[in-house]
N, CA and C atoms as an extended XYZ file, in Angstrom:
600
Properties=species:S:1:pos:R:3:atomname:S:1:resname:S:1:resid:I:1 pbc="F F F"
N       -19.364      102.333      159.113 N   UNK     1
C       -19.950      103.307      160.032 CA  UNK     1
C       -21.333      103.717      159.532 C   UNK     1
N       -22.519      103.887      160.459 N   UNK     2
C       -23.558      103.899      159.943 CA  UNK     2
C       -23.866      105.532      159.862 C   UNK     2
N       -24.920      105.935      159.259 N   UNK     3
C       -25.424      107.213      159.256 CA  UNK     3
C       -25.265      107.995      160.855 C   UNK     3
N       -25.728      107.412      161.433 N   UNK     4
C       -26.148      108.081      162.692 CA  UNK     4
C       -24.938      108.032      163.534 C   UNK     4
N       -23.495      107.560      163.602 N   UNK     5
C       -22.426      107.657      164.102 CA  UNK     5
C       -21.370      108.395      163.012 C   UNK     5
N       -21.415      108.584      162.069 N   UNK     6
C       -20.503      109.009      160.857 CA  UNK     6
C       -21.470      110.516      161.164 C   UNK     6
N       -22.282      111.071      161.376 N   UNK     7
C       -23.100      112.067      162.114 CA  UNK     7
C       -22.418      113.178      163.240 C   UNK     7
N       -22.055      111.866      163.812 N   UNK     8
C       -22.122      111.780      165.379 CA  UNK     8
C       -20.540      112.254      165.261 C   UNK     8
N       -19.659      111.673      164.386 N   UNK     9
C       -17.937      112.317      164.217 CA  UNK     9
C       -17.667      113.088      163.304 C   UNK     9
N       -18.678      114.127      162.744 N   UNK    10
C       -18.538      115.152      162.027 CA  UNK    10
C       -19.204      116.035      162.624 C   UNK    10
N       -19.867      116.086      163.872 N   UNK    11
C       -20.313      117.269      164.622 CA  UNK    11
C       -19.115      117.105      165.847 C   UNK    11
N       -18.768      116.094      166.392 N   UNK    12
C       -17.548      116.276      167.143 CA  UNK    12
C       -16.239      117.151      166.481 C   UNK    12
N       -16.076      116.589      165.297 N   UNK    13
C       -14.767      116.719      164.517 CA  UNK    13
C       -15.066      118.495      164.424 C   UNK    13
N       -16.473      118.811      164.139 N   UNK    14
C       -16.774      120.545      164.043 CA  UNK    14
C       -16.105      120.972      165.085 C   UNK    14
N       -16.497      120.529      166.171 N   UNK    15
C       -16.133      121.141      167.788 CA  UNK    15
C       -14.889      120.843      167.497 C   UNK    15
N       -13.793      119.932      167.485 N   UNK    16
C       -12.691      119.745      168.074 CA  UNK    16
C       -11.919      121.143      166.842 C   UNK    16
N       -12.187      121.153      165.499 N   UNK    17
C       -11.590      122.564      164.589 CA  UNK    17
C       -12.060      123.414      165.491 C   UNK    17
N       -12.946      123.607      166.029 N   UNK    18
C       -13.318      125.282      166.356 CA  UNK    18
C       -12.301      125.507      168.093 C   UNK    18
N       -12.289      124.219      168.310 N   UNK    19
C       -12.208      124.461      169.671 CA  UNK    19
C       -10.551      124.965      169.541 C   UNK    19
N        -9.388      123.907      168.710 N   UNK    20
C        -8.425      124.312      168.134 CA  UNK    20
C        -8.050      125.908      167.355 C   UNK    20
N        -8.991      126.077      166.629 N   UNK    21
C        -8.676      127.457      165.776 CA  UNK    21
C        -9.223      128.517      166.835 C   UNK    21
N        -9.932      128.274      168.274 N   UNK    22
C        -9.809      129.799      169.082 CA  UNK    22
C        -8.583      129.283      169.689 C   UNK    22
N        -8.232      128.262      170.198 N   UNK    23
C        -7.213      128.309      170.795 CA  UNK    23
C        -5.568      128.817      170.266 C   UNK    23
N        -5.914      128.697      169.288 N   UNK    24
C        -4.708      129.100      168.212 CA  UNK    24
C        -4.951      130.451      168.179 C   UNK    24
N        -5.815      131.289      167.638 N   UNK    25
C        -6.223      132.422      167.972 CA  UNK    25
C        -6.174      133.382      169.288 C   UNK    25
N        -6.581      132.665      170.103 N   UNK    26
C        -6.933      133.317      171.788 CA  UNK    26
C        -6.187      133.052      172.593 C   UNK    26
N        -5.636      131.334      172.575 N   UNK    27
C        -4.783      130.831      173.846 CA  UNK    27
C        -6.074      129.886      174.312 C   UNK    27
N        -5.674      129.131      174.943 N   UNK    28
C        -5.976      127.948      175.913 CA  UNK    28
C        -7.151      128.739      176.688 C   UNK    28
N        -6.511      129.566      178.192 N   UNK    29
C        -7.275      129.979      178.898 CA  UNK    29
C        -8.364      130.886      178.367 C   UNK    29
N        -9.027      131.117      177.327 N   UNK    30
C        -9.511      132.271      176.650 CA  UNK    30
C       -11.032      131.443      175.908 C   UNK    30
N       -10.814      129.942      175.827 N   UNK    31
C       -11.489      129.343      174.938 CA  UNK    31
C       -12.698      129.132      176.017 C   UNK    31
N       -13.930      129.120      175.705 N   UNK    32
C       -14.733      128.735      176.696 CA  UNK    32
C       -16.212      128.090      175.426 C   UNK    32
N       -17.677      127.353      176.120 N   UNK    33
C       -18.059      126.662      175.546 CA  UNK    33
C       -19.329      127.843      174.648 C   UNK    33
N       -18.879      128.952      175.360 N   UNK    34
C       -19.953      130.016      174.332 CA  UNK    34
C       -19.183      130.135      173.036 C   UNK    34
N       -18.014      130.440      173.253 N   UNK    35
C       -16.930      130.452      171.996 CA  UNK    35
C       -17.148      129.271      171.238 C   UNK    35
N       -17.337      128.222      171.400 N   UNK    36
C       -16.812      127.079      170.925 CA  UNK    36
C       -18.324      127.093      170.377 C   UNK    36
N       -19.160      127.122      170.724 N   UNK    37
C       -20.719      126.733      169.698 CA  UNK    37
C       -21.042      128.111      168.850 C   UNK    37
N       -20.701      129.251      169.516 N   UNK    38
C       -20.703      130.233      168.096 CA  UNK    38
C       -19.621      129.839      167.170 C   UNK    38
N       -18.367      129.656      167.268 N   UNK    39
C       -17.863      129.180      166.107 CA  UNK    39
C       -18.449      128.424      165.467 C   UNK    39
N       -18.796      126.873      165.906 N   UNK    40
C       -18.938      125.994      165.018 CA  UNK    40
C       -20.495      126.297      164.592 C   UNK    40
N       -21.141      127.111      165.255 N   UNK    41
C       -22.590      127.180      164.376 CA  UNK    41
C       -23.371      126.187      165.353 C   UNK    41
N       -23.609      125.657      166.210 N   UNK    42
C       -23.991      125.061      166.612 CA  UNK    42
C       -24.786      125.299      168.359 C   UNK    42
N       -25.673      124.383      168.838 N   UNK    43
C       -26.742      125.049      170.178 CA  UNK    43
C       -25.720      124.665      171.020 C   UNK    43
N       -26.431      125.089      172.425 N   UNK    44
C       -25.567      124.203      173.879 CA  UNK    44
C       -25.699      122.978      173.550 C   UNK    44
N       -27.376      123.091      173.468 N   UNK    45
C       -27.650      121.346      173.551 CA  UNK    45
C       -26.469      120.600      172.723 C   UNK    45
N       -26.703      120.846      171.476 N   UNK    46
C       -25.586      119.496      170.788 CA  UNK    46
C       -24.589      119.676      171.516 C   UNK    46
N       -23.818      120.776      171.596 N   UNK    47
C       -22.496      120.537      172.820 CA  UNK    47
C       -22.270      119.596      173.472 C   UNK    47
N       -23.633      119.665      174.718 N   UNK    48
C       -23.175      118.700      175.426 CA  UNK    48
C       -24.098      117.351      175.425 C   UNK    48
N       -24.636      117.339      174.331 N   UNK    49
C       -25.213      115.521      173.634 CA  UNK    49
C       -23.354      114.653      173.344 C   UNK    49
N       -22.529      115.609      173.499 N   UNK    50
C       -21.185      115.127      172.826 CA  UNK    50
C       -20.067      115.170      174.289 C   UNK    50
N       -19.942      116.271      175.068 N   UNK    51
C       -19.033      116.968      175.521 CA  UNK    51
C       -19.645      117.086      176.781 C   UNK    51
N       -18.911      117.015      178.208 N   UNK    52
C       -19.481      117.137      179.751 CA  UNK    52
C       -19.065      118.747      179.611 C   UNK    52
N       -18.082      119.146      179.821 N   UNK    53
C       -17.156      120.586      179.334 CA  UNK    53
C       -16.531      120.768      178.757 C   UNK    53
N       -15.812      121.922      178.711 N   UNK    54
C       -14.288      122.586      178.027 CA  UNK    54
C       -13.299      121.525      177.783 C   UNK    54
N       -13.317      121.064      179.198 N   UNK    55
C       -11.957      120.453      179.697 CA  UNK    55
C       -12.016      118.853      179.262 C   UNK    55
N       -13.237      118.046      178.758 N   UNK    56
C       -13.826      117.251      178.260 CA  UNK    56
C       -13.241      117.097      176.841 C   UNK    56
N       -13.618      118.428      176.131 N   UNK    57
C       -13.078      118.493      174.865 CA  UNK    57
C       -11.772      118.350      174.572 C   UNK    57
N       -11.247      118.959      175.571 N   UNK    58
C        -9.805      119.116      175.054 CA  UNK    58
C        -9.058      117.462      175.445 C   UNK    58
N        -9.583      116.725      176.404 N   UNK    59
C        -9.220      115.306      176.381 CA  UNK    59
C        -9.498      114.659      175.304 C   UNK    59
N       -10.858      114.521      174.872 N   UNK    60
C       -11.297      113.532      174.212 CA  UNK    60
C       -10.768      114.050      172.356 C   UNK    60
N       -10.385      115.247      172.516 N   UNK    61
C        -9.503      115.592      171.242 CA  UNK    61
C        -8.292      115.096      171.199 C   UNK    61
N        -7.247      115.628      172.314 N   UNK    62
C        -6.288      114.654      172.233 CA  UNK    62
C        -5.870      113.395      172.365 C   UNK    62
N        -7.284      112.461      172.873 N   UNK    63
C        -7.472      111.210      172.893 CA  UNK    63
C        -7.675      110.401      171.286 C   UNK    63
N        -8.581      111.251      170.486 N   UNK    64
C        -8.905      111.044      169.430 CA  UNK    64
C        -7.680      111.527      168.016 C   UNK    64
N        -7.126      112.394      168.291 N   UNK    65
C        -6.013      112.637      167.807 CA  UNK    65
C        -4.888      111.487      167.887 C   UNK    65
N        -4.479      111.070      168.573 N   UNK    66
C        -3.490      110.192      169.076 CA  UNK    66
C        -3.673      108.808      169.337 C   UNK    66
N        -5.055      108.404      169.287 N   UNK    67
C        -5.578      106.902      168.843 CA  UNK    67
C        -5.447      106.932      167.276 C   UNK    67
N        -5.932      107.852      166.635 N   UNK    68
C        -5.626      107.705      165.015 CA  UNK    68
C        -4.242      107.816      164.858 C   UNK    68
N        -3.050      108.442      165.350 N   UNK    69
C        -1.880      108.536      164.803 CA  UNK    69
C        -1.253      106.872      165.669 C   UNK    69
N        -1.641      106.125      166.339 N   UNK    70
C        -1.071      105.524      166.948 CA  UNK    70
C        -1.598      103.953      165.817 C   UNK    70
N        -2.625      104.259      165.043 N   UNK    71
C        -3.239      103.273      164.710 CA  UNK    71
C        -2.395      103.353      162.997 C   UNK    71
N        -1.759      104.264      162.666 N   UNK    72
C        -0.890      104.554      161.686 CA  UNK    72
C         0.151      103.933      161.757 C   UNK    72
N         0.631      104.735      163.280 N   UNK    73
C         2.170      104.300      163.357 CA  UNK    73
C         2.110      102.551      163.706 C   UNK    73
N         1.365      101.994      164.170 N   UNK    74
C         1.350      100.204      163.597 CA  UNK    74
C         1.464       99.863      162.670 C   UNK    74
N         0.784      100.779      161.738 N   UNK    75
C         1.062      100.573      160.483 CA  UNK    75
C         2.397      100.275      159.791 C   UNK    75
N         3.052      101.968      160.240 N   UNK    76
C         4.254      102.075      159.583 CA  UNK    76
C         5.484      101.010      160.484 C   UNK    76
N         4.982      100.258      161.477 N   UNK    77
C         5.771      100.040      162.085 CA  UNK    77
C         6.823       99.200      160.882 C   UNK    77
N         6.082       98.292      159.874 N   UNK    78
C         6.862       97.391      159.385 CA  UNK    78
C         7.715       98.000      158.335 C   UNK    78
N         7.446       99.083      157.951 N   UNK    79
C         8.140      100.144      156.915 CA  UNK    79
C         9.505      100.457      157.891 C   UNK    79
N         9.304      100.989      159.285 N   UNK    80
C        10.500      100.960      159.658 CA  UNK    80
C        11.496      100.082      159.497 C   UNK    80
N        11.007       99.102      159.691 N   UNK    81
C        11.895       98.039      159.940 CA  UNK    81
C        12.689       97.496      158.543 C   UNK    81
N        11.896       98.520      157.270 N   UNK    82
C        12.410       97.822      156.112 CA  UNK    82
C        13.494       98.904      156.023 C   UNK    82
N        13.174      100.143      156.300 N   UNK    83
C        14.230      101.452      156.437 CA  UNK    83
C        15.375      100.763      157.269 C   UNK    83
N        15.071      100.488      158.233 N   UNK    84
C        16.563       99.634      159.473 CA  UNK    84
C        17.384       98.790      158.324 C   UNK    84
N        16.793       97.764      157.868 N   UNK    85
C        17.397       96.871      157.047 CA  UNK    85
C        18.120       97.581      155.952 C   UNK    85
N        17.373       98.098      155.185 N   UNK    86
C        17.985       98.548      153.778 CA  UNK    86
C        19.152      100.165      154.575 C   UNK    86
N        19.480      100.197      155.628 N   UNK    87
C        20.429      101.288      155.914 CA  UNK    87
C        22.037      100.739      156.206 C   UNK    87
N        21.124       99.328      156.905 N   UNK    88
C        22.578       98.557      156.968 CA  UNK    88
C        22.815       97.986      155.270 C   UNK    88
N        22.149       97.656      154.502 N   UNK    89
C        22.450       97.655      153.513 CA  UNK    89
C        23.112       98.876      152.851 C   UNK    89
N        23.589      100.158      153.005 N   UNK    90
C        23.823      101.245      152.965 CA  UNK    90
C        22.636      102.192      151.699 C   UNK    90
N        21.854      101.417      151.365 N   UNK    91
C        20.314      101.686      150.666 CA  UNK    91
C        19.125      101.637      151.071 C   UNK    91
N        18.249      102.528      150.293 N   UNK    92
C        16.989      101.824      150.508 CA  UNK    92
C        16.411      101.340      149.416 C   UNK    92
N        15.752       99.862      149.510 N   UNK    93
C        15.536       98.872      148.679 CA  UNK    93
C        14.146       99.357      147.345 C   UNK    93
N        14.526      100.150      146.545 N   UNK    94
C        13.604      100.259      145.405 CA  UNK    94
C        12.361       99.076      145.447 C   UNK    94
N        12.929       97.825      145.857 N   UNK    95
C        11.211       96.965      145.864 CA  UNK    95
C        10.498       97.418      147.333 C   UNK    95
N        10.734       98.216      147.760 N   UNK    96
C        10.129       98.768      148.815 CA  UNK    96
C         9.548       99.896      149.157 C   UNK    96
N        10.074      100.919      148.118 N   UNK    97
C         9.550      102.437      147.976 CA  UNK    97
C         8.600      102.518      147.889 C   UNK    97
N         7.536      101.914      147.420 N   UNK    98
C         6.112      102.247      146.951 CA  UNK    98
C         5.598      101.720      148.059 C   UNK    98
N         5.512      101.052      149.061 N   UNK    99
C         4.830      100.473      150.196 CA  UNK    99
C         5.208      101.568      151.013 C   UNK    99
N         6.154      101.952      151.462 N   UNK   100
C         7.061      102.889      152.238 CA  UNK   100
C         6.294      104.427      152.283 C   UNK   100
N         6.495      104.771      150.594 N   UNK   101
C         5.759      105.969      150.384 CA  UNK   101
C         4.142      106.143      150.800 C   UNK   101
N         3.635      104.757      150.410 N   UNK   102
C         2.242      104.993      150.554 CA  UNK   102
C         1.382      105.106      151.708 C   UNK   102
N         2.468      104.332      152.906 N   UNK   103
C         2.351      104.408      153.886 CA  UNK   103
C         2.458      106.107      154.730 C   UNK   103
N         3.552      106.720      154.431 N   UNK   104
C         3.550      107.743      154.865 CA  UNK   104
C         3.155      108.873      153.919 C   UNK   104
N         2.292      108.677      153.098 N   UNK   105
C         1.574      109.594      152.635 CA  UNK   105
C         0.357      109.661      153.298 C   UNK   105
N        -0.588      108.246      153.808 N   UNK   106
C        -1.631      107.925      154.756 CA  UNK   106
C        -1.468      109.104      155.607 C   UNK   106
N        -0.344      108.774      156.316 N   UNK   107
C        -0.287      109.568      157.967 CA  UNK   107
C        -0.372      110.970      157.075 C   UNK   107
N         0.569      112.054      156.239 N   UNK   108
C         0.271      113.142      155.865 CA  UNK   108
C        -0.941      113.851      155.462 C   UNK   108
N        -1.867      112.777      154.940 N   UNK   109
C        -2.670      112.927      154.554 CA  UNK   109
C        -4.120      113.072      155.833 C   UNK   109
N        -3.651      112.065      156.733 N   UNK   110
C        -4.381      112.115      158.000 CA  UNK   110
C        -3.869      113.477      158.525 C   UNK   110
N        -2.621      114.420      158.886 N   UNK   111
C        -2.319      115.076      159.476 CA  UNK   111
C        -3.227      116.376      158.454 C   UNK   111
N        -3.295      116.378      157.281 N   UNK   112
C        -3.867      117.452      156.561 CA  UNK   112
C        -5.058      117.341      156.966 C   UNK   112
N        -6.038      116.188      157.055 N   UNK   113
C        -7.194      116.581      157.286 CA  UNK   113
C        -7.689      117.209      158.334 C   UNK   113
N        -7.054      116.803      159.547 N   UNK   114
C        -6.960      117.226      160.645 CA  UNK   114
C        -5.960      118.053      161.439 C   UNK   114
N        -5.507      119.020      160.197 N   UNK   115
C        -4.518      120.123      160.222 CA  UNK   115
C        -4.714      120.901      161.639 C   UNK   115
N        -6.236      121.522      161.674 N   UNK   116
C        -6.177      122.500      162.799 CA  UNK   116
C        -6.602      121.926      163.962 C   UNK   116
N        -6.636      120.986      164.206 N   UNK   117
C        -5.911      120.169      165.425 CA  UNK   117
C        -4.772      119.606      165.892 C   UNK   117
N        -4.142      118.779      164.828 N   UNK   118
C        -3.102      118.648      164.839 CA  UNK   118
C        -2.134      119.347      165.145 C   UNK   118
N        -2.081      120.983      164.431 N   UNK   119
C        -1.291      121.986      164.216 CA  UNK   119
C        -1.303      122.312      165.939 C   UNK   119
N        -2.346      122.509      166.607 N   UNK   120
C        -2.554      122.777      167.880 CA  UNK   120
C        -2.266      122.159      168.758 C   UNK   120
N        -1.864      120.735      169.111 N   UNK   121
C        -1.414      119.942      168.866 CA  UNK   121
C        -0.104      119.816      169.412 C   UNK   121
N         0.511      119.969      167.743 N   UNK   122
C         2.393      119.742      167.544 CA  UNK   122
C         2.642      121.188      168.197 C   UNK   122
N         2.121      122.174      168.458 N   UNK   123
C         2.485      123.511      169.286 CA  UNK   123
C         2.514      123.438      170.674 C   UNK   123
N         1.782      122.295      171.199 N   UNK   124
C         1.580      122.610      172.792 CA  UNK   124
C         0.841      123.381      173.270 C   UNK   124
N        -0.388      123.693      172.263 N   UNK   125
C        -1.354      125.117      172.794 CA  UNK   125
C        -2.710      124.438      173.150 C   UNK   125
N        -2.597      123.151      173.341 N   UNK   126
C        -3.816      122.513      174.267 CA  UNK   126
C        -3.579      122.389      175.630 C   UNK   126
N        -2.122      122.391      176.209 N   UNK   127
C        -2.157      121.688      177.588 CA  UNK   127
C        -1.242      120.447      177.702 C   UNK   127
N        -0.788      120.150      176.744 N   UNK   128
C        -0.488      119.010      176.017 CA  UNK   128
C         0.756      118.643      175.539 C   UNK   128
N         1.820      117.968      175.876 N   UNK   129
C         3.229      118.007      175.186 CA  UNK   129
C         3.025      116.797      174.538 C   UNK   129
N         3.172      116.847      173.510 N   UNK   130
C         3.066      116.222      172.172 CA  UNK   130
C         4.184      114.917      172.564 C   UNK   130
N         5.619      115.920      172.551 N   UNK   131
C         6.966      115.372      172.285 CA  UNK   131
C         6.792      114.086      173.564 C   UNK   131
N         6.534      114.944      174.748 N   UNK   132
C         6.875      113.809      176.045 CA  UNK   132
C         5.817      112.529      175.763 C   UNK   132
N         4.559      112.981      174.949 N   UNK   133
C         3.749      111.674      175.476 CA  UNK   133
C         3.710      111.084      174.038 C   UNK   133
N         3.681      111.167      172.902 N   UNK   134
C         3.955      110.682      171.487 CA  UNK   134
C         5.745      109.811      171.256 C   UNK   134
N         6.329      110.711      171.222 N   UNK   135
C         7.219      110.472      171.642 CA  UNK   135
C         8.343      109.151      171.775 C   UNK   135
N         7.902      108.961      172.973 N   UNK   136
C         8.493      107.312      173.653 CA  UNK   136
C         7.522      106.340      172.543 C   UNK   136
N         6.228      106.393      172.341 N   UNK   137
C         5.545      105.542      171.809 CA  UNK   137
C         6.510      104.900      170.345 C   UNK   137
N         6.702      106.122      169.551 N   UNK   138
C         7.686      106.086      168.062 CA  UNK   138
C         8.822      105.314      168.551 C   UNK   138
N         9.553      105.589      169.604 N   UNK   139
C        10.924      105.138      170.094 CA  UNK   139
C        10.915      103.490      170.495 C   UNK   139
N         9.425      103.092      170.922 N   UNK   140
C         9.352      101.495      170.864 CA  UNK   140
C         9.517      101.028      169.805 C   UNK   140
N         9.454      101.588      169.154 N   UNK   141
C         8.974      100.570      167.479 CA  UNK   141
C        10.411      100.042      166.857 C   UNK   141
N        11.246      101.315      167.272 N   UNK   142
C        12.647      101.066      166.338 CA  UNK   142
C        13.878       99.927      166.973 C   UNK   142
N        13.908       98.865      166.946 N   UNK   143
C        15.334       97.817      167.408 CA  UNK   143
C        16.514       98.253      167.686 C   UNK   143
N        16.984       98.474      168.457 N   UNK   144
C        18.105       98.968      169.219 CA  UNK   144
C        18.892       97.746      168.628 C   UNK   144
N        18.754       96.638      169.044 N   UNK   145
C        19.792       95.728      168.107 CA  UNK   145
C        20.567       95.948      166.410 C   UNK   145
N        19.043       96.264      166.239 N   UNK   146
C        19.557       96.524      164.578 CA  UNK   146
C        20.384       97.727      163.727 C   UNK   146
N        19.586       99.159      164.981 N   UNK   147
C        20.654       99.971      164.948 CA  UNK   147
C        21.877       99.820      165.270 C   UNK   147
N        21.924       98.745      166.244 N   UNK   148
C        23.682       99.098      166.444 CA  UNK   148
C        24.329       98.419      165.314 C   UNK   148
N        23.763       97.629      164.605 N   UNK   149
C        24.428       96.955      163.512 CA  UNK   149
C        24.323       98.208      162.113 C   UNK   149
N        23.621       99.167      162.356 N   UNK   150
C        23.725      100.605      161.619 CA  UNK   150
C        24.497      101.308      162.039 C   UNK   150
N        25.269      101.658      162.977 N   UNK   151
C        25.822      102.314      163.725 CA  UNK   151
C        27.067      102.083      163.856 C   UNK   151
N        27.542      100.969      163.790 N   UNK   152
C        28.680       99.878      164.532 CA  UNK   152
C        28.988      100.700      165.541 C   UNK   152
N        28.833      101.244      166.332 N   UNK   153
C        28.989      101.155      167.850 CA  UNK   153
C        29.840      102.992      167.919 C   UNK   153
N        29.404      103.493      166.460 N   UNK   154
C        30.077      104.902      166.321 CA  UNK   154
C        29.738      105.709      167.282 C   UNK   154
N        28.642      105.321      168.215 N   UNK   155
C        28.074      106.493      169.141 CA  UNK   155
C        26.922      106.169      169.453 C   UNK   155
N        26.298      106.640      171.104 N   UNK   156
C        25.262      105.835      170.879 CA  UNK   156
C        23.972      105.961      170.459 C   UNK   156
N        23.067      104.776      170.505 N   UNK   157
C        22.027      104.495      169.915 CA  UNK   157
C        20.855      105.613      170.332 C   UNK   157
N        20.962      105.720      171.149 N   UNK   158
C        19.934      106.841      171.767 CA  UNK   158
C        19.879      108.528      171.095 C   UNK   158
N        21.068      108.733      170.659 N   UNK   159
C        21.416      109.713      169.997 CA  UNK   159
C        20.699      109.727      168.375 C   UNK   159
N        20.744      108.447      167.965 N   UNK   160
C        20.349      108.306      166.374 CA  UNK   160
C        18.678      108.123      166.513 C   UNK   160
N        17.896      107.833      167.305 N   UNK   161
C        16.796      107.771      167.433 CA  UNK   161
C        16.510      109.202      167.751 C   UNK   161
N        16.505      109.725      168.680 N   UNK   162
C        16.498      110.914      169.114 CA  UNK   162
C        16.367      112.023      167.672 C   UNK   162
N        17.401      111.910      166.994 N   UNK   163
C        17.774      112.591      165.537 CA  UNK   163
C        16.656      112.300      164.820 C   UNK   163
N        16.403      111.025      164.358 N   UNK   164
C        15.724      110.634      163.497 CA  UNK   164
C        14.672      110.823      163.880 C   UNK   164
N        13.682      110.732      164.869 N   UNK   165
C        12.440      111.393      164.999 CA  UNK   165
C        11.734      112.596      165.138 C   UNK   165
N        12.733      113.500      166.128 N   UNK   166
C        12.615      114.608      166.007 CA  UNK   166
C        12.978      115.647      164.884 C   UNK   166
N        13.806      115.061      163.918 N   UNK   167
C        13.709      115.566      162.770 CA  UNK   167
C        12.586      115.414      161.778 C   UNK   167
N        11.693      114.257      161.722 N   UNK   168
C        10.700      114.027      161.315 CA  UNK   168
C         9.839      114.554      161.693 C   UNK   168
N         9.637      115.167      163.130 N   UNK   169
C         8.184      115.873      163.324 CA  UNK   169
C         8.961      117.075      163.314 C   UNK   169
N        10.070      118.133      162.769 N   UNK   170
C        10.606      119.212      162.455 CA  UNK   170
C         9.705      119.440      160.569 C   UNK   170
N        10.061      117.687      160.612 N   UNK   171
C         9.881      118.013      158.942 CA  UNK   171
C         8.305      118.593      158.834 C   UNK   171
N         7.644      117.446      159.439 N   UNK   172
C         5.938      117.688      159.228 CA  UNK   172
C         6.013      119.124      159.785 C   UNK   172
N         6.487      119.958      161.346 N   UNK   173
C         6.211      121.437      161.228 CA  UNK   173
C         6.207      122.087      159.969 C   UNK   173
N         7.194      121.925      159.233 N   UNK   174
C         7.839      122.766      158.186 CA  UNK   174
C         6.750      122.666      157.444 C   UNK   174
N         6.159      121.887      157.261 N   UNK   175
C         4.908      121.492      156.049 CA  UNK   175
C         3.811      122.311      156.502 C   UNK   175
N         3.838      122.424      157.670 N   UNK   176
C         2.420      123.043      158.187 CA  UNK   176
C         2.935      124.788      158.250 C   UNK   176
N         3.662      125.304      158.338 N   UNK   177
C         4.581      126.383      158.164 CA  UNK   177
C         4.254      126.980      156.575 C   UNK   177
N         4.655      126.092      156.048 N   UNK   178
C         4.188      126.308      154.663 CA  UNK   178
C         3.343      126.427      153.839 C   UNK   178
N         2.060      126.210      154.850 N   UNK   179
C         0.925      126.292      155.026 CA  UNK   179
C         0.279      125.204      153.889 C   UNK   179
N         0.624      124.004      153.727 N   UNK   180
C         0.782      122.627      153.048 CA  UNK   180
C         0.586      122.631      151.853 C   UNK   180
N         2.020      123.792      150.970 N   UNK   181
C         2.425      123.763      150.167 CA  UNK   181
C         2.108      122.402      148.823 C   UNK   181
N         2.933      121.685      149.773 N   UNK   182
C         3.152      120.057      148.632 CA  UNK   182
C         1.821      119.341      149.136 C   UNK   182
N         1.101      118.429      148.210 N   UNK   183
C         0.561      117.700      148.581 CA  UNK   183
C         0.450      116.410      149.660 C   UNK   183
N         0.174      115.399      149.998 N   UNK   184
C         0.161      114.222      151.277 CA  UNK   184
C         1.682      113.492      150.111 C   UNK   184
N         1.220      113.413      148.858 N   UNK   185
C         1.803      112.438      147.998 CA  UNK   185
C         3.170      112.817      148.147 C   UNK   185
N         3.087      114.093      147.437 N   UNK   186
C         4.614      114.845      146.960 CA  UNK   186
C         5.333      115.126      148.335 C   UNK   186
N         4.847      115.565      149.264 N   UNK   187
C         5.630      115.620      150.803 CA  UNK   187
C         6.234      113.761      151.115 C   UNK   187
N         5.614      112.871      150.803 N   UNK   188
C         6.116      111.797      151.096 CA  UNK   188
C         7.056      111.535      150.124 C   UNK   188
N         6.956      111.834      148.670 N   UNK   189
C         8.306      111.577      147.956 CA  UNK   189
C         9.309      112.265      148.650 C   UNK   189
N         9.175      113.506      148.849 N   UNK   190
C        10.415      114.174      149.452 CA  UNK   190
C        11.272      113.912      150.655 C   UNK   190
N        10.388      113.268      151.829 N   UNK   191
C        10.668      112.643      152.733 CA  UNK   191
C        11.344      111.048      151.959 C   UNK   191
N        11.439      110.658      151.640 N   UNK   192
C        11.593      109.437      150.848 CA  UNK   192
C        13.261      109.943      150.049 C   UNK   192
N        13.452      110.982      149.231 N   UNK   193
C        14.600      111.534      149.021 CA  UNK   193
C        15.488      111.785      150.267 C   UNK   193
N        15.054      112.330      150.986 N   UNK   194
C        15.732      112.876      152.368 CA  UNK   194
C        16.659      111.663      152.800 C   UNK   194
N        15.630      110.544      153.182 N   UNK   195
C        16.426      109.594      153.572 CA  UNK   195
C        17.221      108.811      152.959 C   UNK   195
N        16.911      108.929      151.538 N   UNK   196
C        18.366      108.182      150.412 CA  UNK   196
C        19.348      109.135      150.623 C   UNK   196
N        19.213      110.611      150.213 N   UNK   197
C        20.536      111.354      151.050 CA  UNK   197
C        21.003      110.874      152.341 C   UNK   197
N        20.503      110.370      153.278 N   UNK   198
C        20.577      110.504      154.707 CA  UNK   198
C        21.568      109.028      154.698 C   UNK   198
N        20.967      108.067      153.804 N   UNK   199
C        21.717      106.811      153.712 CA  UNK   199
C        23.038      106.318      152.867 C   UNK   199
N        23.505      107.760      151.876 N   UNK   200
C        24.542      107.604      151.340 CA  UNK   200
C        25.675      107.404      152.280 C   UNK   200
């Protein structure tokens, strides 16, 4: 990324915190673009060198939010799949922990930087349901085949997905609750424990 675009996503990234932390503060309907450039310190003009309006921002935030978490979760896709395996194994495979962990320390670490968006976000205080449109995306990734061979047919599959994700973005609340207590690292070991309990 050159000077003049690495520029160009740290005066956006200003706007999208400020625009988040009144909204967290004020509410949605309350945020407007005088608010949003006295926070960040910044003129009309740059505003809208970046931004058409309000309502501009709040797209192209949750656009930008959710292209980076989506470009993760490809990532992690293959980590899932090592979690699927090593559950029917009734473990998870020690030559795999360190890929596993490092992977989802990335995403924590992405979610910290971009805490007060995010946080705004996973609340629903943009306009925005997280759960309905994030969501289904996580739920492609995981093999319904392979669960049922996790499962043997104890109940169905829709139920264990359901669990397993929404407990995961319970977990990341809790972190942000805690006002991010543990580090990206140490939150991913712990998540990493969770699920060896989870797989006994």
């Amino acid at each position: 990324m050159n000077k003049h675009k690495l520029q160009k996503q740290i005066t956006r990234n200003k706007i999208f915190d400020s625009t988040a932390t009144l909204v967290m503060t004020f509410g949605y309907s309350s945020v407007n673009v005088t608010k949003i450039v006295t926070h960040a310190k910044i003129s009309r003009g740059t505003f809208y060198q970046h931004f058409i309006d309000i309502r501009d921002v709040f797209e192209q935030m949750n656009d930008y939010i959710l292209k980076q978490l989506e470009m993760l979760q490809i990532k992690f896709q293959k980590h899932i799949k090592v979690v699927i395996r090593d559950l029917i194994q009734t473990k998870l495979a020690l030559t795999d922990e360190q890929a596993f962990k490092t992977t989802l320390e990335e995403i924590y670490r992405f979610l910290y930087e971009n805490r007060v968006v995010c946080s705004a976000i996973l609340t629903n205080r943009l306009g925005f349901d997280f759960n309905e449109y994030f969501m289904p995306k996580v739920i492609q990734l995981i093999s319904a085949e392979d669960l049922v061979k996790v499962l043997k047919n104890d109940f169905p599959v829709d139920y264990y997905i359901s669990h397993s994700i929404y407990s995961h973005v319970g977990f990341i609340k809790a972190w942000f609750e805690r006002d991010f207590l543990e580090t990206p690292k140490e939150l991913s070991d712990i998540y990493y424990k969770l699920l060896l309990i989870k797989s006994i």
